[in-house]
KETI-526713 format. One record per residue (C-alpha): residue number from 1; residue in one letter; x, y, z. Coordinates in Angstrom, 1 decimal, decimal comma, always signed. Example, Ala and Ser with C-alpha at 12.3 -4.5 7.8 and 13.67 -1.06 7.14 Angstrom:
2
1	A	+12,3	-4,5	+7,8
2	S	+13,7	-1,1	+7,1
***
This chain:
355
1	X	+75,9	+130,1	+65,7
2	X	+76,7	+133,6	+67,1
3	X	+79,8	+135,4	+65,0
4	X	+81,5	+136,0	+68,8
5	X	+81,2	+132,1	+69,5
6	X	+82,2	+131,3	+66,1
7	X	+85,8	+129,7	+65,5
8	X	+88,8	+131,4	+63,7
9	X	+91,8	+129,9	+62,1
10	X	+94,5	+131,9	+62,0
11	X	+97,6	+130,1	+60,3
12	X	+97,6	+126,6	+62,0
13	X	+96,0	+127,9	+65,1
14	X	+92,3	+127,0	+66,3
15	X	+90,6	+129,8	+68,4
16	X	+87,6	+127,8	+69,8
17	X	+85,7	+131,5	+69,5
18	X	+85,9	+135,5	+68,9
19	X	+87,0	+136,2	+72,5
20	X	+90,7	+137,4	+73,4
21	X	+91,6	+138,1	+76,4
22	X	+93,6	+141,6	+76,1
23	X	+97,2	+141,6	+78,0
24	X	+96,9	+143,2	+81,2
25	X	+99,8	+144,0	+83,8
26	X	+99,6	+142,7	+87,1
27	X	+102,7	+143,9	+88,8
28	X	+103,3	+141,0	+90,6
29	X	+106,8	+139,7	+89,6
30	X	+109,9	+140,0	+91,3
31	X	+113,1	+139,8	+88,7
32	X	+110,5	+139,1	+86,1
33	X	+109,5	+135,5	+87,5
34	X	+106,2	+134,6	+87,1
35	X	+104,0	+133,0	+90,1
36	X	+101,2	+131,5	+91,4
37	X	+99,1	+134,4	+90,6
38	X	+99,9	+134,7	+87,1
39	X	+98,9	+130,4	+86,8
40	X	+95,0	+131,7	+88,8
41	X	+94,7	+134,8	+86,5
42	X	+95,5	+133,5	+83,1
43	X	+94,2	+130,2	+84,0
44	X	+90,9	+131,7	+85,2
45	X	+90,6	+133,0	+82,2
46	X	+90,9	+129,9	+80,0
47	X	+88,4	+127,8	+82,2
48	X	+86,1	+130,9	+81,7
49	X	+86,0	+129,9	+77,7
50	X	+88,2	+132,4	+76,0
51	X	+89,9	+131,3	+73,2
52	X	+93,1	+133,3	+73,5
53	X	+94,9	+134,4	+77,0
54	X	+97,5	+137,0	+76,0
55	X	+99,9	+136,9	+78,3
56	X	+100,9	+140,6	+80,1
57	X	+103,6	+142,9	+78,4
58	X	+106,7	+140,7	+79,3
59	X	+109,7	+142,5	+79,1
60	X	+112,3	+141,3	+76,6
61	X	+114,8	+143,0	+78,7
62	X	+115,2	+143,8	+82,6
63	X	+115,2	+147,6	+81,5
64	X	+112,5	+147,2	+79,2
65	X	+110,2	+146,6	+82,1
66	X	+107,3	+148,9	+82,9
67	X	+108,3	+148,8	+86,8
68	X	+110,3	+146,4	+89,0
69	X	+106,9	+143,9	+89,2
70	X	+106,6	+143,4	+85,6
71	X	+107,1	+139,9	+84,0
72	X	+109,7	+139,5	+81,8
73	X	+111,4	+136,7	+79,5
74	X	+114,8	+137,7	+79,4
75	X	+116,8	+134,9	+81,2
76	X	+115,9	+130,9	+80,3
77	X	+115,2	+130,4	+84,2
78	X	+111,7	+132,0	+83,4
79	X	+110,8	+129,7	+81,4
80	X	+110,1	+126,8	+83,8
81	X	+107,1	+128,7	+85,8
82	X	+105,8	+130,0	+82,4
83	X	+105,7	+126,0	+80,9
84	X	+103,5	+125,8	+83,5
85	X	+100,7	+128,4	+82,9
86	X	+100,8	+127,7	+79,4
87	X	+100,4	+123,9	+79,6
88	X	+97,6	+124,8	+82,0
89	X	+95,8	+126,9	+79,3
90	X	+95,9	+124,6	+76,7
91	X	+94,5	+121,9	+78,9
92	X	+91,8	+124,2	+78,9
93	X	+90,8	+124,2	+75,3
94	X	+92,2	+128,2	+74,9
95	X	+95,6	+129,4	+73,4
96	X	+98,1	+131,1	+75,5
97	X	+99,7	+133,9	+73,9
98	X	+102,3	+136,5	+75,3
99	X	+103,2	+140,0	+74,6
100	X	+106,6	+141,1	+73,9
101	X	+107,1	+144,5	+75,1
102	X	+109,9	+146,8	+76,3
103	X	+108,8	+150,1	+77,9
104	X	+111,7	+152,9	+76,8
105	X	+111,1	+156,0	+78,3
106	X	+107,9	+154,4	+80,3
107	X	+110,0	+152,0	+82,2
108	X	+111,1	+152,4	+85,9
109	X	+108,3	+153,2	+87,4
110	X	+106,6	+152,1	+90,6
111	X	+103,9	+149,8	+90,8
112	X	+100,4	+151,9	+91,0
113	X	+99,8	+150,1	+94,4
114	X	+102,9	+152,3	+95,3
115	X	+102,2	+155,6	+93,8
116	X	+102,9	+155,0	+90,0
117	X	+105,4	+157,6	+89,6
118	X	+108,7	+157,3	+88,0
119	X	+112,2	+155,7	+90,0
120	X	+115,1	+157,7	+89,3
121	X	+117,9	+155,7	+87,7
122	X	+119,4	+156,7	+91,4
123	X	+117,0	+155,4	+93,7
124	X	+115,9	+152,1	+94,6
125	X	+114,6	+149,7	+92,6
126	X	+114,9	+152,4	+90,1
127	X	+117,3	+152,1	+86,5
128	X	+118,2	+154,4	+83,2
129	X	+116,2	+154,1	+80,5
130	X	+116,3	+154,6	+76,9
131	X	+114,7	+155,6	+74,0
132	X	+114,9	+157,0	+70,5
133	X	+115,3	+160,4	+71,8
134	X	+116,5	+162,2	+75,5
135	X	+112,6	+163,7	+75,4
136	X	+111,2	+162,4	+79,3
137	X	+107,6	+161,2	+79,1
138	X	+106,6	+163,5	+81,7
139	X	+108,3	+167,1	+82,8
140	X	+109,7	+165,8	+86,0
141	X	+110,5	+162,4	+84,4
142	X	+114,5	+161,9	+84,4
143	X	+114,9	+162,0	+80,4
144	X	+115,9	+159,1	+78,9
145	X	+119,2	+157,9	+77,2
146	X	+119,2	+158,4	+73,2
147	X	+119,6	+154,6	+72,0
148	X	+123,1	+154,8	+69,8
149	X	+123,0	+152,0	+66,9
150	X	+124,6	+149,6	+69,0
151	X	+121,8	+150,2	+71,9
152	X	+118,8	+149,1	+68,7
153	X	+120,5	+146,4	+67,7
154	X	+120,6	+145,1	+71,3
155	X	+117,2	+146,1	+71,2
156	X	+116,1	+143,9	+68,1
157	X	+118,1	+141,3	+69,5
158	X	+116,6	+140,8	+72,8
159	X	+112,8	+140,3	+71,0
160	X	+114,4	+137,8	+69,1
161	X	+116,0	+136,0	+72,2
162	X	+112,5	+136,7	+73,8
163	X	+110,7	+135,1	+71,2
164	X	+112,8	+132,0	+70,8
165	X	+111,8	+131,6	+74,9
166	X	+108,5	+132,3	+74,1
167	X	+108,0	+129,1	+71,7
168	X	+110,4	+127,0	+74,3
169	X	+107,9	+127,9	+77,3
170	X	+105,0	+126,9	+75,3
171	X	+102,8	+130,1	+73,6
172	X	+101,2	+129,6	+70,2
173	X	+100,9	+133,4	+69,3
174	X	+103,4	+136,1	+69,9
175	X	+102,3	+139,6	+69,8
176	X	+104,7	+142,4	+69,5
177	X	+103,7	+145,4	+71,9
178	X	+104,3	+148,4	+69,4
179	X	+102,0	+150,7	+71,6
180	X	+100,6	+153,1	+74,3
181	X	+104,0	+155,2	+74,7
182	X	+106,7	+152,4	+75,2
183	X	+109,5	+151,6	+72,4
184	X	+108,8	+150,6	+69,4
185	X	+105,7	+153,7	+69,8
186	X	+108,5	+155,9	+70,7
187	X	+109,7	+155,4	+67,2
188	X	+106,9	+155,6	+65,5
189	X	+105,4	+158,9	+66,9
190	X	+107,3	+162,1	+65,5
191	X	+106,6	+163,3	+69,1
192	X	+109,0	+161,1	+70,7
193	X	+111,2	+160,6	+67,6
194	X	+113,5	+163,7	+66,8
195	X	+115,6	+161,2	+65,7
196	X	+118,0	+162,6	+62,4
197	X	+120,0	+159,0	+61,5
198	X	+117,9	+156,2	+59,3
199	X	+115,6	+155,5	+62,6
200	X	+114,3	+159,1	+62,4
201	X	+111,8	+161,9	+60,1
202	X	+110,6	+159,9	+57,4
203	X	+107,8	+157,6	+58,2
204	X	+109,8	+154,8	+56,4
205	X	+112,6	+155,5	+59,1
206	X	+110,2	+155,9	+62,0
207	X	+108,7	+152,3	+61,3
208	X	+112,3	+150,6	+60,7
209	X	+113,0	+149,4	+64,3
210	X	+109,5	+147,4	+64,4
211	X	+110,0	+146,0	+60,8
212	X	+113,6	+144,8	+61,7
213	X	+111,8	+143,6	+65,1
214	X	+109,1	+141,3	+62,9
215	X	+111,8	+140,2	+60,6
216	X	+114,3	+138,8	+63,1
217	X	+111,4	+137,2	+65,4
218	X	+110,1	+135,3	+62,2
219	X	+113,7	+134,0	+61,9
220	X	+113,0	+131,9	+65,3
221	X	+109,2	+131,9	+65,9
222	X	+107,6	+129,2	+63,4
223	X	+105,6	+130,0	+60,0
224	X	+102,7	+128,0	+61,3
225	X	+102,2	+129,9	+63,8
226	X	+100,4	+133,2	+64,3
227	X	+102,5	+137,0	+65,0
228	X	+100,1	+139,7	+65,8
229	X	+101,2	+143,6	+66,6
230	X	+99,4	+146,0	+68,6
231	X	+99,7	+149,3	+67,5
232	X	+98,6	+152,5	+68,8
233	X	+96,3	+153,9	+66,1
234	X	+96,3	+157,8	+66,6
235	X	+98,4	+159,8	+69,5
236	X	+95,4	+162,0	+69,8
237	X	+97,3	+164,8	+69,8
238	X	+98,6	+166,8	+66,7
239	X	+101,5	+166,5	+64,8
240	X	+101,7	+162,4	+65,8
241	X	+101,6	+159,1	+64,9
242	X	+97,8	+159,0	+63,2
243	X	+95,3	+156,7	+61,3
244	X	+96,3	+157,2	+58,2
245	X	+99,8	+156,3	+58,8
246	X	+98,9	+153,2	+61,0
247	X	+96,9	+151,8	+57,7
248	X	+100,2	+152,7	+55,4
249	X	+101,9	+150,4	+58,6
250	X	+99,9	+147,5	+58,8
251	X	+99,3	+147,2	+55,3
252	X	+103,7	+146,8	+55,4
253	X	+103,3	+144,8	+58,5
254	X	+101,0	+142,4	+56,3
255	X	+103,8	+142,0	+53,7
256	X	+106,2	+141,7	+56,6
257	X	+104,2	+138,1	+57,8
258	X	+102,1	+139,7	+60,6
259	X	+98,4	+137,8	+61,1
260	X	+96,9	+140,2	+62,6
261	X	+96,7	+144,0	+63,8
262	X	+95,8	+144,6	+67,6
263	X	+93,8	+147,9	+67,4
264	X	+94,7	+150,1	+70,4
265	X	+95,2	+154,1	+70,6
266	X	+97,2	+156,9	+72,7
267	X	+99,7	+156,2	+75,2
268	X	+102,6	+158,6	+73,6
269	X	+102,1	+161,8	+75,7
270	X	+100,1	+162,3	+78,7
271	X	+98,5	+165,6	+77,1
272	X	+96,3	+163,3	+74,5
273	X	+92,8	+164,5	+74,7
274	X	+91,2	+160,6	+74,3
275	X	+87,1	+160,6	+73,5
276	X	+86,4	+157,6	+75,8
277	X	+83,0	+155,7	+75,5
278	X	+82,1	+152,4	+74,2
279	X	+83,8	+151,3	+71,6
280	X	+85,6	+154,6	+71,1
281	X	+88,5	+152,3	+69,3
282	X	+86,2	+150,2	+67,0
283	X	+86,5	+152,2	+63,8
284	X	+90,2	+152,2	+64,0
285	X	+89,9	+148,1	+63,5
286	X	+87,6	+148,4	+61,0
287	X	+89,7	+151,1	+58,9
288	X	+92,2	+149,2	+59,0
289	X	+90,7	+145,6	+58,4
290	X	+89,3	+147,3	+55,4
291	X	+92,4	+149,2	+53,8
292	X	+95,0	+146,8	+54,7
293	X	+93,3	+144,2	+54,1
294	X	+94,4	+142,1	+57,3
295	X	+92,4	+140,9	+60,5
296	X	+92,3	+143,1	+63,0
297	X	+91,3	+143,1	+66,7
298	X	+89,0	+145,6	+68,2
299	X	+89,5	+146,6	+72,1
300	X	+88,3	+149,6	+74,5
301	X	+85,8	+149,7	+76,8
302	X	+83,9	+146,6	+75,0
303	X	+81,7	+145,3	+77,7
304	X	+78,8	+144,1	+76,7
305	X	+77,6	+140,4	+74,4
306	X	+76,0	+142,5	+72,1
307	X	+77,9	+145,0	+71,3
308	X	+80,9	+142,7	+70,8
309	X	+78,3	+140,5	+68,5
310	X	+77,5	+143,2	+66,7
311	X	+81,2	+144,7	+66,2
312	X	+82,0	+141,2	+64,4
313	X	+78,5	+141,3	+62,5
314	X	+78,9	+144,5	+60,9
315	X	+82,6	+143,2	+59,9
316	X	+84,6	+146,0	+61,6
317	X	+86,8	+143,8	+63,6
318	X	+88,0	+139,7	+63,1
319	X	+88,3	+139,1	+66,9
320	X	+87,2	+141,0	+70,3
321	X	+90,0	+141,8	+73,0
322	X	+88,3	+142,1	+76,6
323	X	+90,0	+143,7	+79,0
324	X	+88,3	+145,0	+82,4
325	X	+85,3	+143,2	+81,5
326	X	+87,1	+140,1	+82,0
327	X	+88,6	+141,3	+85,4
328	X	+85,0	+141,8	+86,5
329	X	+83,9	+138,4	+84,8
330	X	+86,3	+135,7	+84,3
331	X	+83,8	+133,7	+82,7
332	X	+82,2	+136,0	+79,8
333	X	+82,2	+133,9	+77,1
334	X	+80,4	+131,0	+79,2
335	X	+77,9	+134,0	+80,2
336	X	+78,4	+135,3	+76,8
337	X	+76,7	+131,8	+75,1
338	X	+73,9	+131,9	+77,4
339	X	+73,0	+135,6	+76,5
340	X	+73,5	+134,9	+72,7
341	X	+71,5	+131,3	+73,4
342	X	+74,3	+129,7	+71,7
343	X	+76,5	+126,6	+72,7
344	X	+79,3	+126,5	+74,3
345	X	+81,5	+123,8	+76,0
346	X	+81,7	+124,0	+79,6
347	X	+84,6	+122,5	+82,2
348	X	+83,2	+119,5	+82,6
349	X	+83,8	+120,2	+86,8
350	X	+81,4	+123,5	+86,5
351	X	+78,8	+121,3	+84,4
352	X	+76,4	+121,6	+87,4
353	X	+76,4	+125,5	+87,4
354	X	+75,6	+125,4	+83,2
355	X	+72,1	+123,9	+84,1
***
């Protein structure tokens, strides 16, 4: 058997093979609700034979949305739609699994079908937003408010309420959005974080908002069950967050009860000079697999059957998170098994088309 169509036990949880598909927004929400296109998308995604469908960043908050058309898990009402899609998934023989995210300074902005740029807390559709320090993401961003201790401990709160909602509506793995530029980043990144109380300077400070994040999730989200973090890397840009501290964190993160580390980079500042090309994240997964000693997940312009064999066959990752690719091909890992000339179970109403 192929390492990408090979299984993986993580904790109680099955994945049927090496293929994740990576959260990806889809701006289609209103009020955080879920619809009919989130069911198709996700959905597509299982019948395609991924094992894992991570759901989008859902907001644990209505001001921790990326923009108005963000999904979000932050009143019990969404919970009925998303029962749906996850029931649907499962049918399916893949795992649904959601990403618990709250934007900070990155929140309020418009849709990219509507320009992409930031609402002001004063226009419409727009709201204030927060994070660990008044520093705006961009120079004509409005800066954002300066969380006070009572502001994190809603904070930690609210991924704890999310979470609880996440295991009611039906997902097996939770996976705690910590970066690309939004919160829990924000803390983690000196550049953001000018911070002078216990949730600023010292890296032990920096990473205390995620570790009390983990630690009250784990009070409501089951041991059986699998908590991943995705974690920017590197900033690319100096005097940030880097490589070796994201080791020293997941290493923590490990002791903390986390399964597995999501391996993603930048996001903090839009100066970062990134190196894009194929697999430009890869050795950022397998750095840490190896020095933390915990599974890791390797995403970034993966594309292609045999580069993502290969990634797991040289041991730098434990699992492969597709993003675009899967946009382009719902069905990769059915098109994946006939490339590797492996087997692979399809739904039995596409059995014709597997011939």
């Amino acid at each position: 058997m192929s390492q990408l169509l090979s299984p993986l036990n993580i904790k109680d949880v099955t994945l049927r093979n090496r293929i994740v598909i990576s959260p990806m927004c889809q701006y289609s929400s209103v009020d955080g609700f879920a619809t009919d296109w989130h069911l198709v998308h996700l959905g597509s995604r299982a019948v395609g034979g991924a094992s894992l469908i991570i759901q989008e960043a859902t907001a644990v908050s209505p001001e921790g949305r990326i923009s108005p058309g963000d999904l979000g898990i932050y009143h019990q009402e969404h919970i009925e739609k998303l029962e749906i899609i996850t029931s649907f998934i499962h049918q399916e023989g893949a795992v649904a699994g959601i990403q618990l995210a709250h934007a900070g300074r990155k929140a309020s902005f418009a849709t990219p079908s509507n320009g992409g740029k930031q609402l002001k807390a004063h226009e419409e559709g727009g709201w204030t937003t927060v994070a660990p320090s008044s520093i705006a993401f961009n120079p004509e961003d409005e800066a954002p408010q300066t969380l006070d201790t009572d502001g994190i401990i809603k904070v930690v709160a609210d991924f704890k309420a999310a979470a609880l909602r996440s295991l009611q509506a039906g997902y097996q793995v939770i996976e705690i959005h910590a970066a690309h530029g939004y919160l829990i980043h924000q803390f983690l990144s000196p550049l953001s974080n000018h911070r002078t109380d216990n949730y600023g300077g010292s890296f032990e400070n920096r990473i205390r908002l995620l570790l009390e994040i983990v630690r009250s999730i784990k009070t409501v989200w089951p041991q059986n069950l699998p908590l991943f973090v995705r974690i920017s890397a590197t900033d690319w840009a100096d005097g940030g967050w880097d490589i070796e501290e994201a080791v020293q964190l997941s290493f923590l993160l490990k002791t903390e009860g986390v399964d597995l580390i999501d391996c993603s980079s930048g996001g903090l500042v839009p100066y970062a000079k990134i190196p894009l090309g194929p697999g430009y994240q890869v050795h950022f997964s397998e750095r840490i697999k190896k020095e933390a000693d915990i599974l890791t997940g390797a995403v970034g312009l993966i594309t292609e059957v045999k580069q993502a064999e290969d990634i797991l066959g040289n041991g730098q990752a434990d699992l492969i998170f597709i993003a675009r690719a899967s946009l382009r091909d719902p069905y990769f890992a059915l098109h994946a098994a006939r490339t590797l000339e492996d087997d692979i179970t399809w739904p039995v109403q596409y059995q014709r088309a597997k011939l």
